[in-house]
ZAZA-503517 format. One record per atom (N, C-alpha, C, O, CB): residue in three letters; x, y, z. Coordinates in steps of 0.2 Angstrom, whole numbers, padded with zeros to 4 digits, always signed. Atoms other than C-alpha are relative to their C-alpha. Glycine has a CB too. Layout:
ALAXYZ ...
***
This chain:
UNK+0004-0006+0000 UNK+0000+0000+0000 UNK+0004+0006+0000 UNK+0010+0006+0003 UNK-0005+0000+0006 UNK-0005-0006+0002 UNK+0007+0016-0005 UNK-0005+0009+0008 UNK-0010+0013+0007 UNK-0002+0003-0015 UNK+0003-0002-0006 UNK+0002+0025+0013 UNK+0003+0009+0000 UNK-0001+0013+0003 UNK+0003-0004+0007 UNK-0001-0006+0002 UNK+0011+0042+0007 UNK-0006+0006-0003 UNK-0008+0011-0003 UNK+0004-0001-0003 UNK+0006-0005+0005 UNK-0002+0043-0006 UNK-0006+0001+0004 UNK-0009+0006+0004 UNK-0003-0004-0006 UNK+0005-0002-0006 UNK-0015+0040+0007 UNK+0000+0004+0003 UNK-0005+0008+0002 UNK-0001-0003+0004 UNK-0002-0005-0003 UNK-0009+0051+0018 UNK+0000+0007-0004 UNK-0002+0012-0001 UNK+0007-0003+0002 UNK+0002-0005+0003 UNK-0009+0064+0006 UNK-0008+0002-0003 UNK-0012+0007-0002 UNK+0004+0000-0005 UNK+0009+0000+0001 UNK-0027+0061-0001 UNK-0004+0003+0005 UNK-0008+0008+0005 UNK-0004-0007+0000 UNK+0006-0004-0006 UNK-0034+0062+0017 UNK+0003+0007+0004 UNK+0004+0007+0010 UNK-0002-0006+0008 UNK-0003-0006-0004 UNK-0026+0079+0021 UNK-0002+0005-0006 UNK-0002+0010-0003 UNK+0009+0000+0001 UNK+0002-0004+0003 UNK-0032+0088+0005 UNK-0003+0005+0000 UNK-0009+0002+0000 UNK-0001-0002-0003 UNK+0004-0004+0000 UNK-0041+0103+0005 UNK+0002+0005-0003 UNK+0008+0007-0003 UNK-0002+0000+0005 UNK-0003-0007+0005 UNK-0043+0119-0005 UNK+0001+0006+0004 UNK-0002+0007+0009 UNK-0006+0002-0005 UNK-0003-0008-0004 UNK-0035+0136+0001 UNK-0005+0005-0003 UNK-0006+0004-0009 UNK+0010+0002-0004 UNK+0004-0007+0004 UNK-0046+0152-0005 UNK+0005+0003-0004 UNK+0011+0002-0002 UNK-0002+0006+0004 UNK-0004-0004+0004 UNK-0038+0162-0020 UNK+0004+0005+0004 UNK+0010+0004+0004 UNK-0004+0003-0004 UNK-0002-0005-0003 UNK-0035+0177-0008 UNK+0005-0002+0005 UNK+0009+0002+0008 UNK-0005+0003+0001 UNK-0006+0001-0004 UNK-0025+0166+0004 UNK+0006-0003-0003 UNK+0011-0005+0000 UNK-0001-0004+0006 UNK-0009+0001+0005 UNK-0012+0161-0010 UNK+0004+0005-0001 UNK+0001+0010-0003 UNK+0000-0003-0006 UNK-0005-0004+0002 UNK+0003+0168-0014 UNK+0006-0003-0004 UNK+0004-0007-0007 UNK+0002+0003+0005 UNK-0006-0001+0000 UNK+0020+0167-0018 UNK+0003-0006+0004 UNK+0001-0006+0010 UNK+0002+0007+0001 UNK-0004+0000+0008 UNK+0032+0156-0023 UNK-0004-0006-0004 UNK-0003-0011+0000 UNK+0010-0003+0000 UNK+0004+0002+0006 UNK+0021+0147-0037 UNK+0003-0006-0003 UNK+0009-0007-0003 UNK-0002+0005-0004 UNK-0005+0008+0001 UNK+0025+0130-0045 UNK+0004+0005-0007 UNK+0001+0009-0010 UNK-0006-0010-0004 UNK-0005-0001+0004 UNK+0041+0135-0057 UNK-0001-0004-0006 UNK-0005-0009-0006 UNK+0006-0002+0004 UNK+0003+0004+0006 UNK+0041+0129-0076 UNK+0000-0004+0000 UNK-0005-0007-0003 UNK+0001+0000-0005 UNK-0003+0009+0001 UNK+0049+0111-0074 UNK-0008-0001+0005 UNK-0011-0006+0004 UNK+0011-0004+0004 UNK+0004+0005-0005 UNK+0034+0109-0058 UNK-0007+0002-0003 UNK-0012+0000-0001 UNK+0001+0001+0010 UNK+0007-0003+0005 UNK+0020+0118-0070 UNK-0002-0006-0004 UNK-0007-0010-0003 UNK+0001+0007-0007 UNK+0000+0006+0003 UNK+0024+0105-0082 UNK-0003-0005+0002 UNK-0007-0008-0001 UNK+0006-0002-0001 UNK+0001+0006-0002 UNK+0023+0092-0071 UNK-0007-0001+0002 UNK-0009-0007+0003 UNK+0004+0000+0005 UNK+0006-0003-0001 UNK+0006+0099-0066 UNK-0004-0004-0007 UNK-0008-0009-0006 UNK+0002+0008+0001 UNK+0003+0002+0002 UNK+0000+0096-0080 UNK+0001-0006-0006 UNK-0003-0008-0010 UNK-0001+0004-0001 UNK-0001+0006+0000 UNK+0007+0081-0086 UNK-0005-0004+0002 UNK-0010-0006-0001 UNK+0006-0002+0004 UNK+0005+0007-0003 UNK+0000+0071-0071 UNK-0010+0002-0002 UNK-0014-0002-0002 UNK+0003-0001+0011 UNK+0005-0001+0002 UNK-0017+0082-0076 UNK-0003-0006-0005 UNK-0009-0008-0004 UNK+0002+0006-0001 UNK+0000+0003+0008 UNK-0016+0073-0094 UNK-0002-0007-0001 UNK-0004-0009-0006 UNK+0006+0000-0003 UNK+0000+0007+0002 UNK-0016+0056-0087 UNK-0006-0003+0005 UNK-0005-0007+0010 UNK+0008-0004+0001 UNK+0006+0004-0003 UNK-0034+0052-0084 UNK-0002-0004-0003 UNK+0001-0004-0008 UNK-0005+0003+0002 UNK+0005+0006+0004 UNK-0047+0038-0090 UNK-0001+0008-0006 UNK-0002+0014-0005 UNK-0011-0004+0005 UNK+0003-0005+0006 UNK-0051+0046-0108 UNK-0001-0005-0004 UNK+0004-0008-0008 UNK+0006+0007-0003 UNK+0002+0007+0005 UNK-0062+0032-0117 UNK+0001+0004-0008 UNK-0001+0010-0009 UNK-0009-0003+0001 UNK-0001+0001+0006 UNK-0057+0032-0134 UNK+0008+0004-0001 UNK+0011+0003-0006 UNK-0006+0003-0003 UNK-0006-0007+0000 UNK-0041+0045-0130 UNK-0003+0004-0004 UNK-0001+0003-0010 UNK+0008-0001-0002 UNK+0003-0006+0004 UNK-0052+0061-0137 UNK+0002+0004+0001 UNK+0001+0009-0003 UNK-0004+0002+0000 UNK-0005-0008-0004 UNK-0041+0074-0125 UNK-0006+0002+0000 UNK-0008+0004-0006 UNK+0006+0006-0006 UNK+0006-0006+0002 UNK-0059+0083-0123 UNK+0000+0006+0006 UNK-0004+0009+0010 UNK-0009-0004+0000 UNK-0001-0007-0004 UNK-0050+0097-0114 UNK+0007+0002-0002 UNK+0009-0001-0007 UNK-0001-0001+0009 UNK-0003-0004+0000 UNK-0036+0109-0113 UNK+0001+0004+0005 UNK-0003+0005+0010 UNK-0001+0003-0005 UNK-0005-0006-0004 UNK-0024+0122-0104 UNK+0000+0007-0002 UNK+0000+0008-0008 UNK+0007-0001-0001 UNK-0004-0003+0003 UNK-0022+0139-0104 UNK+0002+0003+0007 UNK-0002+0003+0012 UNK-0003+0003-0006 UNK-0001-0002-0004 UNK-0012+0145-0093 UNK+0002+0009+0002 UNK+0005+0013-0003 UNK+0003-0005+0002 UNK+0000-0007-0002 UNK-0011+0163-0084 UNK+0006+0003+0007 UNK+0004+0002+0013 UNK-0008+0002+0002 UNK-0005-0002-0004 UNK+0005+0169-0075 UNK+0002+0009+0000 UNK-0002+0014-0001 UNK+0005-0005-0003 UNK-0003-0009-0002 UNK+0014+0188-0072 UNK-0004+0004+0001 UNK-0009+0004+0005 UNK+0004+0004-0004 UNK+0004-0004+0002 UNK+0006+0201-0078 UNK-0009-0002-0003 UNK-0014+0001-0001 UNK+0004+0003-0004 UNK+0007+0002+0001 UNK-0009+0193-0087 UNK-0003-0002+0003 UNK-0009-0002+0002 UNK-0001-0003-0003 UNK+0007+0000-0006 UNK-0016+0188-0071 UNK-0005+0007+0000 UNK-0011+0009-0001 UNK+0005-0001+0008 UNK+0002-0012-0003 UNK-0018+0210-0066 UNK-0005-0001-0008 UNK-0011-0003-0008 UNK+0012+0010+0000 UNK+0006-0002+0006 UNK-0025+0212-0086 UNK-0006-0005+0000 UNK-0012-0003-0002 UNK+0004+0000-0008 UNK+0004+0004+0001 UNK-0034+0197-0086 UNK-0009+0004+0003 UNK-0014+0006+0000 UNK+0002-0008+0006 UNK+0006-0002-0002 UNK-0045+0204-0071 UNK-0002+0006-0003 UNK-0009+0006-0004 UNK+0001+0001+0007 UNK+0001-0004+0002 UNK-0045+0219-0079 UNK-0004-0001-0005 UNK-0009+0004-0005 UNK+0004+0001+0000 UNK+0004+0003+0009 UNK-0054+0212-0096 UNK-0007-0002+0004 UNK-0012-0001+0001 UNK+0005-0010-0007 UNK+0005+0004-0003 UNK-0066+0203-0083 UNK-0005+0004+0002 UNK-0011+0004+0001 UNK+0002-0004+0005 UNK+0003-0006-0005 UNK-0070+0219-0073 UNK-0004+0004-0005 UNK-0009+0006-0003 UNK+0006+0006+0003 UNK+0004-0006+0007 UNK-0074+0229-0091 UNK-0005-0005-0001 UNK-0010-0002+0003 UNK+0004+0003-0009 UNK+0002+0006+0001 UNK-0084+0214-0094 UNK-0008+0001+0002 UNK-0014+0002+0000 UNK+0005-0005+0003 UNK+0004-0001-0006 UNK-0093+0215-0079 UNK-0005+0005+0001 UNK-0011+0005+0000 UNK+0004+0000+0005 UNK+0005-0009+0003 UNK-0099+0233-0080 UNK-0002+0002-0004 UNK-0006+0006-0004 UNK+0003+0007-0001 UNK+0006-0002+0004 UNK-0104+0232-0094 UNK-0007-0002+0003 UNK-0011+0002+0004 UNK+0002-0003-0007 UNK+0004+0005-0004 UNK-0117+0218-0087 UNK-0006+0006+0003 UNK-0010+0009+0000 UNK+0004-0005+0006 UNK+0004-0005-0005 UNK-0123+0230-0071 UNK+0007+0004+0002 UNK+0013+0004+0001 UNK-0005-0004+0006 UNK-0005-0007-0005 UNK-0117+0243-0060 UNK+0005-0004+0007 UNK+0001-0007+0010 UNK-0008+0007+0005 UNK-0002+0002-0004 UNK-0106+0237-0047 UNK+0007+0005+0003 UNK+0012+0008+0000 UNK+0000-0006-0001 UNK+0000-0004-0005 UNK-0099+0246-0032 UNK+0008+0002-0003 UNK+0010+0002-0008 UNK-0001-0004+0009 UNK-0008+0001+0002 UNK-0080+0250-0030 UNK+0002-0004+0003 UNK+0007-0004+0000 UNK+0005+0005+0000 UNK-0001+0003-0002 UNK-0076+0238-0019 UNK+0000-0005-0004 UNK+0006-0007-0007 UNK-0002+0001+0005 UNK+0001+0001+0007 UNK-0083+0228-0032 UNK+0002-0003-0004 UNK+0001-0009-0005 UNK-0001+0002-0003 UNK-0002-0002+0004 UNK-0074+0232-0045 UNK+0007-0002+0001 UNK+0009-0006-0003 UNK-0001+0005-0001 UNK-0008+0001-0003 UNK-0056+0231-0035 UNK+0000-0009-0001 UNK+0005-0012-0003 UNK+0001+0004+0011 UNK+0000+0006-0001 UNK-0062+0213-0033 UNK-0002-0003-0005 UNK-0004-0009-0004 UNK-0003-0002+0005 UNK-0002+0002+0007 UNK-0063+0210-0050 UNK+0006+0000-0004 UNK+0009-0003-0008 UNK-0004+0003-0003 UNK-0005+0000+0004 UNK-0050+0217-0056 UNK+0008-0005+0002 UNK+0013-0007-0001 UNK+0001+0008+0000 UNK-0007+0004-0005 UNK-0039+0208-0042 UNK-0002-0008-0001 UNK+0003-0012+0001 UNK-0001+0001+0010 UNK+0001+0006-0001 UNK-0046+0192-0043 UNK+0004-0008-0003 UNK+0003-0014+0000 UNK-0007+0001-0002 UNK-0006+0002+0002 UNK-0033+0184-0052 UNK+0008+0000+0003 UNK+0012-0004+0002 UNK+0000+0004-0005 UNK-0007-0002+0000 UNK-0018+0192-0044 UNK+0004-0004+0007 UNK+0009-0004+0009 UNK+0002+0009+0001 UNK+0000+0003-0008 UNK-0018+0181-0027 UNK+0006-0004-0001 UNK+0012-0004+0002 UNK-0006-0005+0003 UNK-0004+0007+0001 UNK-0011+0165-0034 UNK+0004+0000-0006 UNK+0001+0000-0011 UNK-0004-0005+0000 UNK-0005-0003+0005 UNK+0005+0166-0045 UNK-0001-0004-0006 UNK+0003-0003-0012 UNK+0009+0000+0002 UNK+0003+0005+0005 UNK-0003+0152-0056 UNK-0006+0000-0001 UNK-0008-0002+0005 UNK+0001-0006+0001 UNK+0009+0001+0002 UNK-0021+0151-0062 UNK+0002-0005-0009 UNK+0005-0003-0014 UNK-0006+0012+0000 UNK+0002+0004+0003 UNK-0024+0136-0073 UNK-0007+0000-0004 UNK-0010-0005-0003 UNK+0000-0003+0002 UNK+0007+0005+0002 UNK-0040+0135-0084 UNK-0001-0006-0005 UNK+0003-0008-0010 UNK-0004+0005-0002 UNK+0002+0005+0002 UNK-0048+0120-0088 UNK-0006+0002-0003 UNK-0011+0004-0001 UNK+0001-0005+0004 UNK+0006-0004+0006 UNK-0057+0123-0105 UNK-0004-0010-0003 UNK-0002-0015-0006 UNK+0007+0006-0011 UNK+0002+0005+0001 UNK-0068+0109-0108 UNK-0002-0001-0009 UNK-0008+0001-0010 UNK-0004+0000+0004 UNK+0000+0002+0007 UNK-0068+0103-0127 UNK-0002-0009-0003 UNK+0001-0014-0005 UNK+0007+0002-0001 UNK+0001+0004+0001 UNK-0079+0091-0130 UNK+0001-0001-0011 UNK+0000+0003-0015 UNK-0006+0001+0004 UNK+0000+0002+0005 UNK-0076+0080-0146 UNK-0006-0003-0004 UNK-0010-0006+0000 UNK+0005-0003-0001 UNK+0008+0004+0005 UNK-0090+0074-0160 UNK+0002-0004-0001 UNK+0005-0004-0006 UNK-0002+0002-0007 UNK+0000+0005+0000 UNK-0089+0059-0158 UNK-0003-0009+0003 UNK-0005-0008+0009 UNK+0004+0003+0001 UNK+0007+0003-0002 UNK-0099+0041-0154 UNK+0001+0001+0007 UNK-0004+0002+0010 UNK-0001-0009-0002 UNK+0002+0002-0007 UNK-0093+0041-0136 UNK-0002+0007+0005 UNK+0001+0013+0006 UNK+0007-0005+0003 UNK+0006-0007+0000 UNK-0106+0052-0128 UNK+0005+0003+0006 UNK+0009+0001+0010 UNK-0010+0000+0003 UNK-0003-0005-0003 UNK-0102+0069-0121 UNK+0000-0001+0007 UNK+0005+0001+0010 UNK-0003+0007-0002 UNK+0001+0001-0005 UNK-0106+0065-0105 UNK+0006-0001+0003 UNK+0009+0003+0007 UNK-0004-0005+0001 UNK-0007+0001-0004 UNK-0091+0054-0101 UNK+0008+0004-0002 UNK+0013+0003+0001 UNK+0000-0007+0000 UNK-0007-0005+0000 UNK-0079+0066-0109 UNK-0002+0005+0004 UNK+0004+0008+0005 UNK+0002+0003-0007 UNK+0001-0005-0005 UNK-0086+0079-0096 UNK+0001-0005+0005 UNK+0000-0001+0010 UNK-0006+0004+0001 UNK-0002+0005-0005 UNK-0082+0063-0083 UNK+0009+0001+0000 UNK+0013+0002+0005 UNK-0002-0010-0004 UNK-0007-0001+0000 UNK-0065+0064-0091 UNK+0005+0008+0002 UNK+0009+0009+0006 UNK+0002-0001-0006 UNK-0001-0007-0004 UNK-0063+0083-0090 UNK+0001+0000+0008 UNK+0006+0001+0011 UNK-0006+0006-0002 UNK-0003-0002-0009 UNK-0066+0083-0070 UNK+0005-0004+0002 UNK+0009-0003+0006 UNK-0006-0002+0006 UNK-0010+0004-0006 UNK-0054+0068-0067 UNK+0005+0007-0002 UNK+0005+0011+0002 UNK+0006-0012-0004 UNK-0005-0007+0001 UNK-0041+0082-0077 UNK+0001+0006+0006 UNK+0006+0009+0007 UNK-0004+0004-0007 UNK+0000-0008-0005 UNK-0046+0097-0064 UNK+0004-0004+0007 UNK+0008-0002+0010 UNK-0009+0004+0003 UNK-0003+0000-0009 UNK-0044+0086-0048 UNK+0006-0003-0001 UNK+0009-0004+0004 UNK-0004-0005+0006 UNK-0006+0001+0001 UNK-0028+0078-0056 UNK+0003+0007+0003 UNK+0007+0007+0008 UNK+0001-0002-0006 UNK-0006-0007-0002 UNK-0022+0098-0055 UNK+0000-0001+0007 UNK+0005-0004+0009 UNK-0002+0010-0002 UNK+0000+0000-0006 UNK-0027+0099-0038 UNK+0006-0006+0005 UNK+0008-0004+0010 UNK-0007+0001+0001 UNK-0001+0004-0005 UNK-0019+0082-0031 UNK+0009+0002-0003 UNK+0013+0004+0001 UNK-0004-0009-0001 UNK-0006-0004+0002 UNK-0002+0087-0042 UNK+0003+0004+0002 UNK+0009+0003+0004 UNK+0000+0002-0004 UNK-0002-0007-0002 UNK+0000+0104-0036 UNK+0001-0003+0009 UNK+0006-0002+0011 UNK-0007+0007-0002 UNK-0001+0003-0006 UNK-0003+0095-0018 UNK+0005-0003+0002 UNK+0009-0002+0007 UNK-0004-0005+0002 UNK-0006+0004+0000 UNK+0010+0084-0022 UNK+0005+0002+0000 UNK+0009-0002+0002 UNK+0001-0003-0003 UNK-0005-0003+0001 UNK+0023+0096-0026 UNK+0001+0008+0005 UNK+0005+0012+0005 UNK-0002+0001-0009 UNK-0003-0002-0004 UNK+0020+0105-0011 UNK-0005+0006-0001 UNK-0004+0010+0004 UNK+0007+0000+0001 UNK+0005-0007+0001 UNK+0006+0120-0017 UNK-0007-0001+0003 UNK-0011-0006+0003 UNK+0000+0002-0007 UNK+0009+0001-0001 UNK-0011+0123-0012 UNK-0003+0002-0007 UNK+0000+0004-0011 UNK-0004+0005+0008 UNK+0004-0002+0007 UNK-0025+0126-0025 UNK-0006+0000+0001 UNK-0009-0004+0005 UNK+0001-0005-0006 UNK+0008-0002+0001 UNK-0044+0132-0028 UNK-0002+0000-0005 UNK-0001+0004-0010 UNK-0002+0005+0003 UNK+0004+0000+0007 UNK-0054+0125-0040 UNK-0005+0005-0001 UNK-0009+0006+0004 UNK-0003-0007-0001 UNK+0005-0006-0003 UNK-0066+0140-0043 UNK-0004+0003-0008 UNK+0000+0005-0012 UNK+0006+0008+0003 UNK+0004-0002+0009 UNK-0079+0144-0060 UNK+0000+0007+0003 UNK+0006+0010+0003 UNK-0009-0005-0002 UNK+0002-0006+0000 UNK-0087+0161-0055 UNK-0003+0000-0006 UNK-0002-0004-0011 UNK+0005+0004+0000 UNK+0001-0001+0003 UNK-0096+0170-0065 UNK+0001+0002-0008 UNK-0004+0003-0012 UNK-0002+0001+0002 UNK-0003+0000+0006 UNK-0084+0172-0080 UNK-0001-0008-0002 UNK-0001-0009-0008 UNK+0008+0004+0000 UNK+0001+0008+0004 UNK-0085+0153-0083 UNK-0004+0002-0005 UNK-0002+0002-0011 UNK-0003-0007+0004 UNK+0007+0002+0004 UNK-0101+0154-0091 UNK-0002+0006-0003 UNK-0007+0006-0006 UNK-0006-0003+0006 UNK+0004-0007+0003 UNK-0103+0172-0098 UNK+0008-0001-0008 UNK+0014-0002-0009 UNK+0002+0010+0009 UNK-0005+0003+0009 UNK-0097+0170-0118 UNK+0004+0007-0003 UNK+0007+0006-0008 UNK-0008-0001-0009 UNK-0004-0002+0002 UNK-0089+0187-0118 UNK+0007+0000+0003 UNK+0012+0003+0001 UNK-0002+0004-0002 UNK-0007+0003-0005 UNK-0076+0181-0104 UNK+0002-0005-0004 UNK+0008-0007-0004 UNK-0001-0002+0008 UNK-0003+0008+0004 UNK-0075+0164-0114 UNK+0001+0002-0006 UNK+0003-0002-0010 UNK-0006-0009-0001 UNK-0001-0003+0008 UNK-0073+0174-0131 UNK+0006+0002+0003 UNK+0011-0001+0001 UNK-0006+0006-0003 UNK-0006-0002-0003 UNK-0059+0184-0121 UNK+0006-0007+0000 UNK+0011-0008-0003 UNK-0002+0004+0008 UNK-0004+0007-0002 UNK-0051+0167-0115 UNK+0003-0004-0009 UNK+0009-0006-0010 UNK-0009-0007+0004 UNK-0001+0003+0006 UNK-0052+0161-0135 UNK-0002-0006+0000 UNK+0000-0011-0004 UNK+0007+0001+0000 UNK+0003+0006+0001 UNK-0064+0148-0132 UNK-0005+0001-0004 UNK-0009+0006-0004 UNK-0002-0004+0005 UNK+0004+0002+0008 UNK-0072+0141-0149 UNK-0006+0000+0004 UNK-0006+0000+0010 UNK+0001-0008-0005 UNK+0006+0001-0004 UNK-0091+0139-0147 UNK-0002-0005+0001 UNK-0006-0003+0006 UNK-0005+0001-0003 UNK+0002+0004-0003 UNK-0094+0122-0143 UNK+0004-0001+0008 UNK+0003-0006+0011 UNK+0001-0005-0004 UNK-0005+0002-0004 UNK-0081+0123-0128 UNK-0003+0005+0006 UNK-0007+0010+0005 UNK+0010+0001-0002 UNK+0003-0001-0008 UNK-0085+0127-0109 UNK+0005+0001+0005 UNK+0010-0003+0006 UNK-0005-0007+0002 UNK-0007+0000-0006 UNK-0074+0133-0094 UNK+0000-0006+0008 UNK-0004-0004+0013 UNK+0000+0010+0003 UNK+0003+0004-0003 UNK-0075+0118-0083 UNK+0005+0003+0009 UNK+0004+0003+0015 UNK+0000-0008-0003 UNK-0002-0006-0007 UNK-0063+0130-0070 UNK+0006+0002+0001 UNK+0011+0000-0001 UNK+0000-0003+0008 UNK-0006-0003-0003 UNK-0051+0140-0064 UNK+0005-0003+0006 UNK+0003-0005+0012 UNK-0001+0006+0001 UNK-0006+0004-0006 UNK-0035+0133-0053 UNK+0005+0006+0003 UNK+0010+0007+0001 UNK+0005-0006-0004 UNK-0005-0004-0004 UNK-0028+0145-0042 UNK+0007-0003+0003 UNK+0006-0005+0009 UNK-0004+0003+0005 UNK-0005+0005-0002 UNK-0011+0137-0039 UNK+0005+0006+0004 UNK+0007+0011+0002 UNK+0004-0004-0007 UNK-0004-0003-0003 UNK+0001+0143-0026 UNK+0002-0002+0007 UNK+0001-0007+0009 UNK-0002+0006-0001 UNK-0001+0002-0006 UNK+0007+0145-0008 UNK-0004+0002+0007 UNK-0005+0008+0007 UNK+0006+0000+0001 UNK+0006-0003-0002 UNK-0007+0145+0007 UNK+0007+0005+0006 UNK+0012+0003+0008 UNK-0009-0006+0004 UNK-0003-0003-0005 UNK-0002+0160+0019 UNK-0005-0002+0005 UNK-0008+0003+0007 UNK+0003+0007-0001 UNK+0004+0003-0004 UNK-0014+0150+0031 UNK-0003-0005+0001 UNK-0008-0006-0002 UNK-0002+0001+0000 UNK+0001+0010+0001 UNK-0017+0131+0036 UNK-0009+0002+0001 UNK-0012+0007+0004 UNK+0004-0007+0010 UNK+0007-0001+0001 UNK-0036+0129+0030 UNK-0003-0004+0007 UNK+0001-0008+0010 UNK-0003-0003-0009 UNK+0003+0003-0004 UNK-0047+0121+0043 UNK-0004-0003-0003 UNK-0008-0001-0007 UNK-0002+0004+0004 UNK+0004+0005+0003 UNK-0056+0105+0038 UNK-0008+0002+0000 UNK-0010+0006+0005 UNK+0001-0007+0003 UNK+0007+0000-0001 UNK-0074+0104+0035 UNK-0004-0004+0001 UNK-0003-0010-0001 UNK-0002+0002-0003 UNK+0004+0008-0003 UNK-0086+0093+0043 UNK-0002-0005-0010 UNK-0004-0001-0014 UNK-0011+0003+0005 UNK+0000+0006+0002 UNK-0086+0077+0030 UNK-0005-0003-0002 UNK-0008-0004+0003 UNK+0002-0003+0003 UNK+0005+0004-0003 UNK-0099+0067+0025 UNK-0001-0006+0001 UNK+0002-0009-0002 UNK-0005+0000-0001 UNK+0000+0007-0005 UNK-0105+0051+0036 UNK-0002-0004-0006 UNK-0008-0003-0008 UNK-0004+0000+0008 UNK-0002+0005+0005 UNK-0101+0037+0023 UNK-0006-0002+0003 UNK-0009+0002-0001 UNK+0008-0005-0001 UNK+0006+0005-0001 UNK-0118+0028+0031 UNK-0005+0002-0003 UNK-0009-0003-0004 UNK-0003+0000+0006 UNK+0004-0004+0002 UNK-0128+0040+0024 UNK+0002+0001-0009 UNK-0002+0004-0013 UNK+0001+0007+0004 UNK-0003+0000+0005 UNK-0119+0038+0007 UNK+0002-0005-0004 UNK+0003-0004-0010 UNK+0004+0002+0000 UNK-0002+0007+0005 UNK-0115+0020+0002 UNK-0007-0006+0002 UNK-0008-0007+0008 UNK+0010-0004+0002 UNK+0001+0003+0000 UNK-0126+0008-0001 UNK+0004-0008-0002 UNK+0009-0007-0006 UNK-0004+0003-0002 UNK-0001+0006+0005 UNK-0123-0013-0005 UNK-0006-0003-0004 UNK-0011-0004-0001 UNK+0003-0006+0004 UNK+0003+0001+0003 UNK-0131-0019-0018 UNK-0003-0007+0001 UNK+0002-0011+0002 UNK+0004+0001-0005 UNK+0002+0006-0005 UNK-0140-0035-0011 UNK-0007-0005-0008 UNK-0012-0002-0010 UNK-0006+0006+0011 UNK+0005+0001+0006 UNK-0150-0046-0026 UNK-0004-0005+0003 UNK-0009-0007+0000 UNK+0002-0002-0007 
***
């Protein structure tokens, strides 16, 4: 039994964007990131996703593109706004995971099976390599001139952003839920 890996599983938990920082997985541990991302069930091998990733400065303009975005939409405050335009700059890595379903017999469903194993691969990777991470949609996922900005085609979907970095604060667990309440045996 590989008790490391266990040991890591049952310790996982996500950090908020705003409590990451600095120092951020480096290119060789990005890589690696998404490497181990890559290597989920994918029936047929269709890849029905993609990378793109957002580092330095295009984090700050990112929010920025989000913020105009946004105002256009409705009115919102300045506080608002600050937290739009910031909402990016926490974590020295932000991943998104563009979901890209292929035309193909084997239904979309389970290529969106395969896309989430891909996200929580980032997260158990980035664990692994010693970073915290927050998987996080928001309301740019789903709005088509933030996914137009992004450079996603029209069939493609944002299935989330990965805030990658280091927590300046140990998260406190959350209550769990009680496996009794959750598994059944099949009994014929």
């Amino acid at each position: 039994m590989h008790t490391s890996l266990i040991g890591l599983l049952s310790k996982r938990r996500s950090v908020l964007s705003k409590n990451l920082s600095t120092p951020g997985p480096n290119k060789e541990q990005l890589n690696t990131i998404l490497d181990i991302a890559a290597r989920v069930p994918d029936h047929r091998k269709l890849e029905p996703w993609r990378f793109i990733v957002i580092e330095g400065e295009n984090r700050k303009r990112l929010g920025l593109k989000f913020s105009q975005i946004k105002q256009k939409q409705c009115e919102l405050s300045a506080d608002q706004i600050k937290a739009e335009q910031n909402r990016y700059t926490y974590a020295p890595t932000v991943i998104v995971v563009v979901f890209s379903p292929v035309e193909h017999k084997t239904p979309v469903f389970e290529q969106l099976l395969s896309c989430g194993a891909v996200c929580q691969h980032i997260n158990l990777a980035s664990l692994a390599l010693n970073f915290n991470s927050q998987w996080v949609t928001n309301w740019c996922s789903f709005d088509k001139e933030a996914q137009k900005e992004l450079g996603l085609k029209p069939n493609e979907s944002i299935a989330g952003f990965f805030h990658i970095g280091t927590a300046e604060c140990t998260p406190k667990d959350r209550n769990r839920p009680d496996l009794k309440d959750k598994v059944a045996y099949y009994q014929s």
